[in-house]
C-alpha positions in Angstrom: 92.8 51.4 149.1 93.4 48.0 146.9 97.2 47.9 145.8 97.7 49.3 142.9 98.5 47.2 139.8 101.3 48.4 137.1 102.8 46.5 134.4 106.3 45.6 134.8 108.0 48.6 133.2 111.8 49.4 133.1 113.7 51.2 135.7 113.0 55.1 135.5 115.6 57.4 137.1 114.2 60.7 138.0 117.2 62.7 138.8 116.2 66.8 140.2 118.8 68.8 141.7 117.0 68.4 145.2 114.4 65.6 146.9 112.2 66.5 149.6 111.2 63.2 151.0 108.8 64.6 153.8 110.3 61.1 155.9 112.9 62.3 157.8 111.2 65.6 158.9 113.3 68.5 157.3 115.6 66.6 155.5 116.6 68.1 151.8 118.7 65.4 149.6 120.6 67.2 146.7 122.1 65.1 143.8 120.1 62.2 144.1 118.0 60.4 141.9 114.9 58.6 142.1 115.1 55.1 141.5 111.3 53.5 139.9 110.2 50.1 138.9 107.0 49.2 138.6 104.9 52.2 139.4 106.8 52.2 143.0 109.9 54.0 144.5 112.5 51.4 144.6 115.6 53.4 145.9 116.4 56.8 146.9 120.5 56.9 145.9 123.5 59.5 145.1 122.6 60.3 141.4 126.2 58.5 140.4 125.2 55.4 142.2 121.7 55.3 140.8 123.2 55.9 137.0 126.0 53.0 137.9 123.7 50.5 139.2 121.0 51.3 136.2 123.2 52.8 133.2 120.2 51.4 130.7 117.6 53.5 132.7 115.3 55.8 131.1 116.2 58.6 132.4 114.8 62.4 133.4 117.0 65.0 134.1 115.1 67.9 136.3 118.7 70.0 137.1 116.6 73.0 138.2 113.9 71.1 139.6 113.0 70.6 143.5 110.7 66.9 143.4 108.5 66.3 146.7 105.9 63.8 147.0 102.5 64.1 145.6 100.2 66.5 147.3 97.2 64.8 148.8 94.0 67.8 148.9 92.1 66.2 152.7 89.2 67.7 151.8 87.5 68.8 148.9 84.4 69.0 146.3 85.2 68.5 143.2 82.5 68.7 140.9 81.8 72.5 142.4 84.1 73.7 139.8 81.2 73.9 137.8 80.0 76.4 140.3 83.2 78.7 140.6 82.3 82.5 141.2 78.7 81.6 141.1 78.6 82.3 145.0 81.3 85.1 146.1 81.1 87.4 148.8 78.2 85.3 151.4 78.8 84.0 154.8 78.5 80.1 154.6 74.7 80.0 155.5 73.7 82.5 153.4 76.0 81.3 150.8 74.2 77.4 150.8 70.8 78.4 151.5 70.9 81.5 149.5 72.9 80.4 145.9 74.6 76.5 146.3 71.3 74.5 147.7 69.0 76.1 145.0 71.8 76.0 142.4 72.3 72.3 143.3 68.9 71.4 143.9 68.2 72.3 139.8 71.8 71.2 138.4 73.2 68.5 140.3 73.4 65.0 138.6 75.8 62.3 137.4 77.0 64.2 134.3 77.2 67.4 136.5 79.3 65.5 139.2 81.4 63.5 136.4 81.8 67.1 134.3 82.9 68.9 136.8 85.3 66.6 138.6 87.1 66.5 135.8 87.6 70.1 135.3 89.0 69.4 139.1 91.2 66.8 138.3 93.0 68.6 135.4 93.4 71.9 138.0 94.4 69.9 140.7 97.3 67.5 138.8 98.3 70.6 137.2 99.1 72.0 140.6 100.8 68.8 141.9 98.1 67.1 143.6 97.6 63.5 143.2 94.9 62.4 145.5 92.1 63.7 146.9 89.5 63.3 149.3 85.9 64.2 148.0 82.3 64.5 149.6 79.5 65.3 147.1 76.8 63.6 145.4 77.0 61.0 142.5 80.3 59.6 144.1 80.5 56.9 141.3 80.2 59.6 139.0 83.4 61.1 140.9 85.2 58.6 141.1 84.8 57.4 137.2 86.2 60.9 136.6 89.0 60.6 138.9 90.0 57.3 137.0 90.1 58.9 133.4 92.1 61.4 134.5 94.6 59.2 136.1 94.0 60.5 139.9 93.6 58.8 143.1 90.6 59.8 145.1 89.2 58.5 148.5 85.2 58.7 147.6 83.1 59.8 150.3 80.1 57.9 151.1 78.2 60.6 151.8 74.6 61.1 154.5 72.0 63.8 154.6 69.0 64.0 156.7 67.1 65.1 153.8 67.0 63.7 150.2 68.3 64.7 147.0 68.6 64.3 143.4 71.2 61.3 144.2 69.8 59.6 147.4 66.2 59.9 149.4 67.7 59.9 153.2 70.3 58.3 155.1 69.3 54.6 154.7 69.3 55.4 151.2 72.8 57.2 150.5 74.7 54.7 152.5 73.0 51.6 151.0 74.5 53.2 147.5 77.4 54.3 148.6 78.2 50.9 150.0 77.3 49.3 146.3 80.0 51.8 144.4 82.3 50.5 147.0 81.6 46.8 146.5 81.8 47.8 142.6 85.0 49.8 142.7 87.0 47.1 145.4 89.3 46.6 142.2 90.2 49.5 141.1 93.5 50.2 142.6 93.3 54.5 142.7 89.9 54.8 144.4 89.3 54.5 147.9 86.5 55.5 150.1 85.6 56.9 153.8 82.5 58.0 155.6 81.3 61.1 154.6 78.5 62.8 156.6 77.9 66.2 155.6 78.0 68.1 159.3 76.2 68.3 162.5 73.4 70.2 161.4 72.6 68.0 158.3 72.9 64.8 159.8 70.8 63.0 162.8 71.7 61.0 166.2 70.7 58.0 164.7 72.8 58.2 161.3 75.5 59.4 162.6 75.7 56.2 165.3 75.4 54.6 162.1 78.1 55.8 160.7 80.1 55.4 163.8 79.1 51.4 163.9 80.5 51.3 160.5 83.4 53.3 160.7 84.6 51.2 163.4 83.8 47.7 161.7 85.5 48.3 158.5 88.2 50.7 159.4 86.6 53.6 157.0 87.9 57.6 157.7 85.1 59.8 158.5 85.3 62.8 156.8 82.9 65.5 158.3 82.4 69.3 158.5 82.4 70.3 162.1 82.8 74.0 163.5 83.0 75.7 160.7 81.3 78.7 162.1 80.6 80.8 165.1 76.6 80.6 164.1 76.8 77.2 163.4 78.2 76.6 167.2 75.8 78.8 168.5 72.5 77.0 166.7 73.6 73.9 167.7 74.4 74.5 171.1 70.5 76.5 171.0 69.3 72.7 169.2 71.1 70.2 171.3 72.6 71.7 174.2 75.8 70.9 173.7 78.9 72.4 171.0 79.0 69.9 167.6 82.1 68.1 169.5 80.8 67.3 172.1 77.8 65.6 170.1 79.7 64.3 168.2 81.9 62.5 170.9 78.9 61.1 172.8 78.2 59.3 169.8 81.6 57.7 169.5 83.1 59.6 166.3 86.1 61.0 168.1 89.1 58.9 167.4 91.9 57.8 165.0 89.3 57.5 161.9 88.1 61.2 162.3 88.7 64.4 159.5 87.2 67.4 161.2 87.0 69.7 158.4 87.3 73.4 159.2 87.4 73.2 162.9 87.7 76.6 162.8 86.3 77.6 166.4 87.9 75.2 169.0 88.0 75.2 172.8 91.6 74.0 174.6 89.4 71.5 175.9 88.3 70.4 172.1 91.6 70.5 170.7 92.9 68.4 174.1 90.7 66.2 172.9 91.3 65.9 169.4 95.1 65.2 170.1 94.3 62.9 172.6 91.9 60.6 170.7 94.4 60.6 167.2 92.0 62.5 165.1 93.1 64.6 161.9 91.8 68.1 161.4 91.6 69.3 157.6 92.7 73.0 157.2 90.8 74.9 154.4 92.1 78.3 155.2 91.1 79.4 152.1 87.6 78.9 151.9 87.3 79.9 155.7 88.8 83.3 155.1 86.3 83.8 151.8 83.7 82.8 153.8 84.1 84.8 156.6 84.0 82.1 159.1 87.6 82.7 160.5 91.0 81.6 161.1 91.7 78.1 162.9 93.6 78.0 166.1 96.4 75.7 164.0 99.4 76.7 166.1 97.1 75.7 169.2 96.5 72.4 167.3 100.3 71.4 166.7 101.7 72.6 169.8 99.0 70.1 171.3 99.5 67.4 169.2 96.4 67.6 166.9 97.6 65.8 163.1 96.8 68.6 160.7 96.3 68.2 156.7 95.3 70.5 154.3 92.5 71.2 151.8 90.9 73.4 149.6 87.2 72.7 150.1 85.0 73.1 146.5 86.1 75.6 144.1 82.6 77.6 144.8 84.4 78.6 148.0 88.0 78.8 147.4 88.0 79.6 144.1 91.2 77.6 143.6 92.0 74.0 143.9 95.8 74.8 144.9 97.2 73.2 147.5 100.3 74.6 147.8 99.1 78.0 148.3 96.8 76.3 150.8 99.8 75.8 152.8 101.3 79.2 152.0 98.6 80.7 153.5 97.8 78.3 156.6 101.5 78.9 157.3 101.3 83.0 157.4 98.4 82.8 159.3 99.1 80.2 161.7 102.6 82.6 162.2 100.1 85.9 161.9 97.8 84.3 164.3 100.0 83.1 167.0 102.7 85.7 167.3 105.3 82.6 166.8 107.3 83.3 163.3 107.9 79.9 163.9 104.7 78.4 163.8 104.0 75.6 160.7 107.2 76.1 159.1 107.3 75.5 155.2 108.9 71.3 156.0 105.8 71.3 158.3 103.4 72.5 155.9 104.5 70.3 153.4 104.3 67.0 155.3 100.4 68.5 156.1 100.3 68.9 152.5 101.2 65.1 152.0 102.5 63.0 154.2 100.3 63.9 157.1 96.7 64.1 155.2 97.7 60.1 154.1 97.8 59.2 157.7 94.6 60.8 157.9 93.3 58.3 154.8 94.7 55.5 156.0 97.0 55.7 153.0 100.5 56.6 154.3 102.0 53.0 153.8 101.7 53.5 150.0 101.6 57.5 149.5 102.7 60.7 151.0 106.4 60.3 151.5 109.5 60.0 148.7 110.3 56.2 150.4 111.7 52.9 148.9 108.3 50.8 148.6 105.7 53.1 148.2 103.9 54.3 145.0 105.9 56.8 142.8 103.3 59.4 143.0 105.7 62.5 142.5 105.8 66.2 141.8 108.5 68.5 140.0 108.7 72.1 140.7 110.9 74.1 138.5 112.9 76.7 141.1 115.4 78.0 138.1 113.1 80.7 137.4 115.6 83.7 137.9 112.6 85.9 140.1 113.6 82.2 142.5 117.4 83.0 143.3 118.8 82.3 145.1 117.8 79.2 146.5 118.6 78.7 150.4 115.9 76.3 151.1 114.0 75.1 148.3 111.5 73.9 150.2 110.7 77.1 151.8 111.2 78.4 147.8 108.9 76.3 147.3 106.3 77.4 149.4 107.0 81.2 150.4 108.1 82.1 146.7 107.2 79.6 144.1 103.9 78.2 143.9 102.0 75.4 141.3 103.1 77.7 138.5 106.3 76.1 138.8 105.2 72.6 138.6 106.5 71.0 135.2 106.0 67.7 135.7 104.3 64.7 138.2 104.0 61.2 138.0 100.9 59.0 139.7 102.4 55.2 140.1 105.4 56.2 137.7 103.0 57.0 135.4 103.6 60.7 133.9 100.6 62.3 133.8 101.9 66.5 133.3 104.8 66.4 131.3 106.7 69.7 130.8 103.4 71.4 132.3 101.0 69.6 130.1 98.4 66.8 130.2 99.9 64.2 128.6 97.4 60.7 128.8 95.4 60.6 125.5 92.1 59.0 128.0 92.5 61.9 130.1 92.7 64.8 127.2 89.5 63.5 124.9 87.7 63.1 128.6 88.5 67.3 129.3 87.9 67.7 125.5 84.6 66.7 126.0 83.7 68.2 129.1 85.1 71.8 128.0 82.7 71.1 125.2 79.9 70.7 127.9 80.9 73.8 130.2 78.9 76.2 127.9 75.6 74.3 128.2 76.1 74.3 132.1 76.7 77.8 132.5 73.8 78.6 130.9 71.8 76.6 132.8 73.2 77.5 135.7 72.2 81.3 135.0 68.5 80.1 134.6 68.7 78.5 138.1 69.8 81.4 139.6 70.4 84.7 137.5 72.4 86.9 139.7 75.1 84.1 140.1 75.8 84.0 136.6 
């Protein structure tokens, strides 16, 4: 992603009553402050210190407040908030072939994608995320949402075998994804990776495509990959071999990889995984709703494999929160594994930030509360009396609080939720608009397909 660029601003101190900085592991600073100066962290200090070395700082006082960096969603489709609740209760192949391909097939277009990113973007800053990564059509449309709303996003360039409303075939989506990138190489919050929908959707011959690309230009690829049991089993009955394995022979295991889901795994697979550096992203959310299972994540971290979290398309979910994200994919990894201390809340926090950076390629600017990167920051209030008391906030945080608590969070120093409200006049006539817009595609929505109304 191209560096950010802020105007010189004066020092900020943010000053809670406890840091998480994710970097060390575990570690919980109380009485510091936040030093920031130009959009980036410039010191971590004793909260005297900070005030003694800055006494003409502005200044934010946050005494019941835990701040932790900002979350980073691995995995995600944004403009399907348009389509929340319009698909409960299917298996995922029923679920696409039954109610989200028709539904997209009649709705989906640049002002769908743009509308219903920024619904997205409002949910998801409002629950402490700060960047995401996104796969759907119309990326440009994505991304121009992303950037009135004051969000990062890493855009997926996205391939299908067959065409769409956005793109006629592989050759197609990637020769336009590749223009939005060229287009976009100076905005300083939008970033991009490979984003080829699954196994099942996507040939030999695109995905070595991919795979060339991937490995001249240093791009993530951000795939679906055993998401299901069915899924396993068709492909095995198509190709003769598991979706991994495929996927493997046509060098797209490695460093660069997001295996989204990877719900069903072999030892062998996940071996493999941690071997070769690849990230999973964790959607336990969406794979519970689904029906499609639990992933083997204890397995995964015992082994080695680098695990971040996301929370898939609202159609799915039906909530873009992270943080209960890792709630959940720490009971279940704890549930699943007969280990109570299996993805611990400091673990599930670094998935939930530090750990899905790596995955982007981001984690020299982003995920961590460390002199030098990017102030992109989160404040969750933990005063509430139902909190008390407060042993660990961070497991507060994550076993008793929640995104209801987050009051306020900062992208490059920039506040953009203040006191639990939007506060960037671009980003509140954008929603104004769009909620204005919401009416005319429901309706049309319940044309498309009646019953999902």
């Amino acid at each position: 992603m191209p560096q950010d660029s802020v105007a010189t601003s004066p020092v900020q101190l943010i000053v809670p009553r406890w840091i998480a900085p994710v970097e060390p592991d575990d570690a919980i600073l109380e009485g510091h402050a936040v030093v920031v100066r130009g959009g980036r962290i410039d010191a971590v200090l004793p909260a005297g210190e900070a005030v003694r070395r800055h006494p003409d700082a502005q200044a934010v006082h946050l005494p019941g407040h835990l701040l932790v960096p900002g979350l980073v969603n691995l995995h995600t489709h944004a403009a399907m908030s348009l389509l929340r609740g319009a698909a409960d209760d299917l298996p995922l192949e029923r679920w696409l072939r039954e109610r989200i391909w028709p539904l997209e097939a009649g709705l989906v277009s640049d002002d769908f994608v743009h509308d219903g990113t920024v619904l997205a973007c409002r949910e998801m800053l409002r629950g402490g995320i700060t960047t995401f990564s996104d796969m759907y059509f119309f990326p440009g449309a994505a991304a121009r949402a992303a950037l009135s709303m004051g969000m990062r996003a890493m855009v997926g360039i996205i391939v299908f075998d067959f065409p769409s409303a956005y793109g006629s075939g592989p050759g197609d989506y990637l020769a336009k994804g590749f223009a939005l990138r060229d287009a976009m190489r100076h905005e300083p919050r939008i970033g991009f990776t490979l984003a080829p929908h699954a196994p099942y959707t996507v040939s030999d011959d695109a995905f070595l495509e991919v795979a060339k690309l991937s490995a001249e230009l240093q791009l993530p690829v951000h795939v679906h990959v055993h998401e299901t049991a069915r899924e396993i089993a068709d492909h095995e009955a198509k190709h003769g071999v598991r979706p991994l394995a495929r996927l493997e022979r046509l060098g797209l295991i490695g460093p660069e990889l997001i295996a989204v889901h990877a719900v069903h795994l072999a030892d062998t697979e996940i071996r493999m995984l941690a071997e070769r550096g690849a990230t999973v992203a964790h959607c336990p959310h969406s794979n519970l709703k689904l029906g499609s299972g639990i992933a083997p994540v204890a397995r995964m971290l015992d082994a080695g494999v680098r695990v971040g979290l996301g929370t898939d398309g609202s159609a799915s979910n039906n909530r873009l929160d992270l943080l209960l994200e890792a709630r959940t994919a720490s009971l279940l990894a704890k549930g699943s594994s007969g280990d109570a201390a299996a993805f611990g809340a400091h673990r599930a926090l670094r998935a939930a930030t530090l750990d899905g950076a790596r995955a982007l390629g981001l984690d020299d600017a982003i995920g961590s509360v460390v002199a030098g990167k990017w102030a992109d920051l989160v404040a969750i209030d933990l005063s509430d009396p139902d909190l008390q008391p407060v042993h660990d906030p961070v497991a507060q945080l994550l076993f008793a609080a929640g995104r209801d608590g987050v009051t306020d969070v900062w992208i490059a120093g920039e506040p953009v939720v203040v006191k639990r409200q939007m506060v960037a006049a671009r980003a509140l006539d954008t929603l104004s608009d769009v909620l204005a817009r919401c009416v005319v595609w429901h309706n049309r929505l319940g044309k498309i397909v009646p019953e999902a109304a």
